[in-house]
C-alpha positions as CSV (number, residue, x, y, z in Angstrom):
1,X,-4.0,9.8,19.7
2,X,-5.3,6.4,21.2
3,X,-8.6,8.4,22.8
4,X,-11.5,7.8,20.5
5,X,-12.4,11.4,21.3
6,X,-9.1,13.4,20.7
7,X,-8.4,11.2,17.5
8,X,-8.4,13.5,14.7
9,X,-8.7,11.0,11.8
10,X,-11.8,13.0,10.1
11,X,-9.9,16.1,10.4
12,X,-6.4,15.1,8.6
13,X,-8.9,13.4,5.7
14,X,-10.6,16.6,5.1
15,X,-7.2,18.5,4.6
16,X,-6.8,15.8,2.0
17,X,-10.0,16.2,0.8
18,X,-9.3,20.2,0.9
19,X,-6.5,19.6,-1.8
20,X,-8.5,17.4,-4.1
21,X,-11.0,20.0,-4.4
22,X,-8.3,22.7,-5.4
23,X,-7.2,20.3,-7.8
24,X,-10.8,19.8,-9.4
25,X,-11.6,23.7,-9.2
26,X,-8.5,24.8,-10.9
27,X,-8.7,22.0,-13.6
28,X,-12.0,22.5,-14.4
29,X,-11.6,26.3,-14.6
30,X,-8.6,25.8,-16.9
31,X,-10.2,23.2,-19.2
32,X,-13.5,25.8,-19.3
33,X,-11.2,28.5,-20.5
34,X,-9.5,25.9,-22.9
35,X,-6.5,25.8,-22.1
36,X,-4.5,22.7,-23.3
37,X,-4.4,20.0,-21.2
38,X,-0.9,17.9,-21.3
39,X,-0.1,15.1,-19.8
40,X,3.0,16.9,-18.1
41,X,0.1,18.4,-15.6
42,X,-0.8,14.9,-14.5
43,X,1.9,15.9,-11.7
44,X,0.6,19.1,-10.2
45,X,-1.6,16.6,-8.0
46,X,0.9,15.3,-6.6
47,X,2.8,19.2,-5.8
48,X,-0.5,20.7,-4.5
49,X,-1.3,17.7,-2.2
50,X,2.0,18.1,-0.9
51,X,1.4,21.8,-0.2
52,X,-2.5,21.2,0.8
53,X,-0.9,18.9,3.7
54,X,1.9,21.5,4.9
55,X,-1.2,24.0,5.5
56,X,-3.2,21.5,7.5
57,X,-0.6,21.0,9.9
58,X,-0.2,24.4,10.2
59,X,-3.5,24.9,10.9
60,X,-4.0,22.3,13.3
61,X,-1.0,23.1,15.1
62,X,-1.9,26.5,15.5
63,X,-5.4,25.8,16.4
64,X,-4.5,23.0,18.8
65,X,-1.9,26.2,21.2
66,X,-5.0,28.6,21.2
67,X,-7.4,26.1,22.3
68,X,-4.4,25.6,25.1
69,X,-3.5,29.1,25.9
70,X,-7.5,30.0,25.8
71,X,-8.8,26.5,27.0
72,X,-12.6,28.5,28.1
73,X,-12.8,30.6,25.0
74,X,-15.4,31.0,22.1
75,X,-15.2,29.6,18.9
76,X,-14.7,32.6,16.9
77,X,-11.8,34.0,19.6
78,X,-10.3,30.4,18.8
79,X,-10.5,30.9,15.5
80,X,-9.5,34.4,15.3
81,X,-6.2,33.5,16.9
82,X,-5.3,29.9,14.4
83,X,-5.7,32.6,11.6
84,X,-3.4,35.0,13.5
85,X,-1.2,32.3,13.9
86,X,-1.3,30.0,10.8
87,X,-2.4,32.6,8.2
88,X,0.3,34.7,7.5
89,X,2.8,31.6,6.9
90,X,0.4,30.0,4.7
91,X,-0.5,33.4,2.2
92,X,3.6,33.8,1.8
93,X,3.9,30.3,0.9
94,X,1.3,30.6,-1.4
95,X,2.0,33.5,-2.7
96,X,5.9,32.1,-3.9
97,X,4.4,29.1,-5.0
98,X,1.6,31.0,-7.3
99,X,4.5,33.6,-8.6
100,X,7.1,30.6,-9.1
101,X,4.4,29.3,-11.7
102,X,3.1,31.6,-13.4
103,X,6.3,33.3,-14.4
104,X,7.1,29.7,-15.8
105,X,4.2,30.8,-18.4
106,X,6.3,33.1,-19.7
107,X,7.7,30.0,-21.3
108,X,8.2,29.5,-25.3
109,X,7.3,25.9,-24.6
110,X,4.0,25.0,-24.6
111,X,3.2,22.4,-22.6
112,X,5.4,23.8,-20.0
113,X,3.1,27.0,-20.0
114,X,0.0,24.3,-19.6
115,X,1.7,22.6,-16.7
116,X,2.8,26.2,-14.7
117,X,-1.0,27.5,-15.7
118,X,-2.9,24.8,-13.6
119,X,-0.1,24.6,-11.3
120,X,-0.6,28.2,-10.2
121,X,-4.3,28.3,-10.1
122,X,-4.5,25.1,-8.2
123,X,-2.3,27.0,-5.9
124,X,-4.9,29.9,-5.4
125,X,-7.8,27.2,-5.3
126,X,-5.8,25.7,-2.4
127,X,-5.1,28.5,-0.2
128,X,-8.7,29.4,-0.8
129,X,-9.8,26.0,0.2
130,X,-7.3,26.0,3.3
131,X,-8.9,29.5,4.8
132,X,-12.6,28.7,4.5
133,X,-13.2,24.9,4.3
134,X,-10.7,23.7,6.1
135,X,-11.2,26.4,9.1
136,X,-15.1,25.4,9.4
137,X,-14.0,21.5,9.2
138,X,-11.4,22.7,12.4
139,X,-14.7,24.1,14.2
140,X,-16.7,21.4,13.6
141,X,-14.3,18.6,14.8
142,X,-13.6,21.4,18.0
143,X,-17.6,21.1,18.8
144,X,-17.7,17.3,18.2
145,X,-14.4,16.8,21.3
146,X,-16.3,19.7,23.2
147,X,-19.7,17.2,23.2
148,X,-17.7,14.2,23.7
149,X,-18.4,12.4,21.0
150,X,-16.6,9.5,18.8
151,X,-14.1,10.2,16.2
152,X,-15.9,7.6,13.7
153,X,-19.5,7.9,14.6
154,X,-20.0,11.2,16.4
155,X,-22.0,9.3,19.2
156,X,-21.8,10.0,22.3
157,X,-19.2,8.4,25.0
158,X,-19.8,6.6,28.0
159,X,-17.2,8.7,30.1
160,X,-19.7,7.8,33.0
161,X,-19.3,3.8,32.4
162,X,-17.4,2.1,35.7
163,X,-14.1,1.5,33.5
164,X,-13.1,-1.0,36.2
165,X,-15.1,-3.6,34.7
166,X,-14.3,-3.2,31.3
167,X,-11.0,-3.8,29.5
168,X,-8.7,-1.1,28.4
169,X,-9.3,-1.8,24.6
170,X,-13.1,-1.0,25.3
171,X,-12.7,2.3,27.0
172,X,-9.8,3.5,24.3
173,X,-12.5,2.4,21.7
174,X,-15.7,3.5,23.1
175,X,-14.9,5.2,26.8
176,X,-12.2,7.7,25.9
177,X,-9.2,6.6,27.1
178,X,-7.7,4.1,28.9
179,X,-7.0,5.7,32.2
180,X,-9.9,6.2,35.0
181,X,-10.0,10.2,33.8
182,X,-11.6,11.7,30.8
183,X,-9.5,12.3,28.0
184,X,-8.0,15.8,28.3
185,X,-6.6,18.0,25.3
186,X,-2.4,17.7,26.0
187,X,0.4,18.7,24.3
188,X,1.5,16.6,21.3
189,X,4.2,14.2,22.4
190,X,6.8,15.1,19.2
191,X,6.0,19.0,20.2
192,X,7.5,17.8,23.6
193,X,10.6,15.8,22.0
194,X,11.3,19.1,19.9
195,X,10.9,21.2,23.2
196,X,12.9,19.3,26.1
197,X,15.2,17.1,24.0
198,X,15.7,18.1,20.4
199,X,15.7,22.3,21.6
200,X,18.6,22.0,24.1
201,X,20.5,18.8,21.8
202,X,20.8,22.1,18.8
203,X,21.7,24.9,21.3
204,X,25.1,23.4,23.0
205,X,27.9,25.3,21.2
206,X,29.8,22.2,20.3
207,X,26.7,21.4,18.1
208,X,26.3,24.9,16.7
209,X,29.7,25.0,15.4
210,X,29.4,21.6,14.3
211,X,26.0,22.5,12.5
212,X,28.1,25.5,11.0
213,X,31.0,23.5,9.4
214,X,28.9,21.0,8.0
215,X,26.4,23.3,6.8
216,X,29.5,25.4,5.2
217,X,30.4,22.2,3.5
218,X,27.4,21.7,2.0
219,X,27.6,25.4,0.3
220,X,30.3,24.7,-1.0
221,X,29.3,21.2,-2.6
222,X,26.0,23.1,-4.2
223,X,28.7,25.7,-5.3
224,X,30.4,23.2,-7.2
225,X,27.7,21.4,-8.2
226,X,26.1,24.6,-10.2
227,X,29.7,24.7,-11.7
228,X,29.0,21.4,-13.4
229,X,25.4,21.5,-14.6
230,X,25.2,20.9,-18.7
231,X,22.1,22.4,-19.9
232,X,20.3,19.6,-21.9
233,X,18.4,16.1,-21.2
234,X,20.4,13.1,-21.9
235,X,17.6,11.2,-23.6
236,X,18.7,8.2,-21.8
237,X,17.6,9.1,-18.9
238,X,13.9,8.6,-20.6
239,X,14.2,5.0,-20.8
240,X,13.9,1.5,-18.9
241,X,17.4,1.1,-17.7
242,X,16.9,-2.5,-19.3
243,X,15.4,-1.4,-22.6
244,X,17.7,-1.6,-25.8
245,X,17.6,2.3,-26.4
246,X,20.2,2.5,-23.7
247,X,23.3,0.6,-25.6
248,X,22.1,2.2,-28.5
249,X,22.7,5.5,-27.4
250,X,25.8,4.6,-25.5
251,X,27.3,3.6,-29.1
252,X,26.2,6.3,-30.9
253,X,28.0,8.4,-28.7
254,X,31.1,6.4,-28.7
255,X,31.4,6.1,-32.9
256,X,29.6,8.5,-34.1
257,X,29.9,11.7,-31.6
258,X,32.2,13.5,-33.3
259,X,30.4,13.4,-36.1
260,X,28.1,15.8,-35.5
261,X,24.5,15.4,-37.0
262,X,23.1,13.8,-40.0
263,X,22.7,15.7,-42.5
264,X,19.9,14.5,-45.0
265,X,18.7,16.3,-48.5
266,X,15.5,15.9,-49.6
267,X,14.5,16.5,-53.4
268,X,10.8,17.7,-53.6
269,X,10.7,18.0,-57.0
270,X,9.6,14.8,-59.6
271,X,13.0,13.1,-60.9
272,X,13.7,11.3,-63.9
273,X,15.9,8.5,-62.1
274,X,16.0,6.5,-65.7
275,X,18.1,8.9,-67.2
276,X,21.4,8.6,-66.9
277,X,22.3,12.3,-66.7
278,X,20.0,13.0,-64.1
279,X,21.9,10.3,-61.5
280,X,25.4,11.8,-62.2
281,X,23.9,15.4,-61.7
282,X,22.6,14.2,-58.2
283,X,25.7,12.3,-57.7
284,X,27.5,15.5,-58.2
285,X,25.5,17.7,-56.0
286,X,26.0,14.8,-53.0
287,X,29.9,15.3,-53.5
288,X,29.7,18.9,-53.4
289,X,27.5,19.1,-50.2
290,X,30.5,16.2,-48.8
């Protein structure tokens, strides 16, 4: 928002911050238990971060209609209602996510069992994270707009300043706003797209139908699609799409594929390759296994 009072930079870094600390709790519980550490899990960061941001907004967009429906209530009674509101959404989501991985450790591979392990308990960590830290962060950023005080260094505004005199880029940055009135809490300009554009665009019945055939279509491309899935990894798909491994594979799968594998035959035992007898008796046994 350009209203150094209603911006809520603080508040969108803590949920970041809320799903880096889920991600240090659950690695260092997991490495304190010993459990292996692969370089596969390198990516849950990336998976609970996405998550850790999808409970924010749900959180702030739920706090943000009870502190409008209830603009003179309490704290707690705003509160109350975000986790009436947000809470149940974000424990089912959680609660697929943390079953989703940890039936993956009842995987034969190892380091897939690693990965789904800190996965799923960085899951926990973050709903955790999302109901206690997060929520206090929401009440402290609530008390800092309620005193009037800026988004950077919690000081308070001039909203009293004559903002005649001073330039609109001064009373965004250190007023409020750039109108003559004090920055009042509104409704977020893409909730208003969604509700008086978007909302009636979706509902004519030339676009429902149109949203049926299309999404009809795409059932039956995923349909198809399942048909053709090979179970496998080419191992081409694992290199540089410049590096040499590429043609190499590409030939050995256009002269040598119906082959089948190498075959190799290893003798373990000490071999007297100068005698003459010996050679032909290996010689032999290759042509047999031929």
């Amino acid at each position: 928002r350009l209203s150094c009072i209603r911006n809520n930079i603080w508040l969108a870094s803590c949920g970041v911050l809320s799903s880096g600390l889920a991600v240090l709790s659950s690695f260092g519980l997991m490495l304190f238990c010993g459990v292996p550490f692969v370089v596969t899990v390198a990516n849950a960061p990336f998976l609970i971060l996405g998550v850790g941001v999808d409970d924010m907004f749900i959180m702030i967009a739920s706090w943000e209609q009870s502190s409008r429906k209830k603009e003179k209530s309490s704290i707690k009674s705003l509160l109350a209602e975000t986790y009436a509101e947000a809470a149940l959404s974000v424990t089912i989501t959680t609660l697929t996510d943390v079953l989703a991985f940890f039936i993956g450790t009842w995987t034969a591979f190892p380091s897939v069992r690693s990965f789904c392990l800190y996965t799923g308990t960085a899951f926990v960590f973050c709903y955790v994270y999302t109901m206690t830290f997060f929520g206090a962060v929401l009440v402290l950023n609530h008390r800092r707009e309620q005193g009037n005080r800026h988004w950077l260094t919690c000081m308070r505004v001039g909203v009293g300043e004559d903002q005649a005199e001073n330039s609109c880029l001064y009373n965004v940055c250190c007023i409020g706003s750039c109108s003559r009135q004090p920055s009042q809490p509104g409704e977020h300009p893409m909730s208003t797209f969604f509700k008086k554009y978007y909302g009636p665009f979706v509902t004519n019945k030339w676009i429902k139908l149109l949203v049926v055939v299309l999404y009809g279509a795409y059932l039956a491309g995923s349909v198809y699609g399942c048909t053709q899935v090979r179970e496998g990894i080419d191992l081409r798909n694992l290199a540089n799409d410049d590096s040499y491994v590429i043609p190499y594979y590409d030939d050995d799968e256009k002269y040598f594929s119906t082959y089948g594998p190498r075959v190799m035959v290893v003798i373990t035992e000490s071999v007297d390759y100068w005698n003459e007898t010996v050679r032909l008796g290996i010689e032999s046994c290759a042509q047999n296994l031929e």
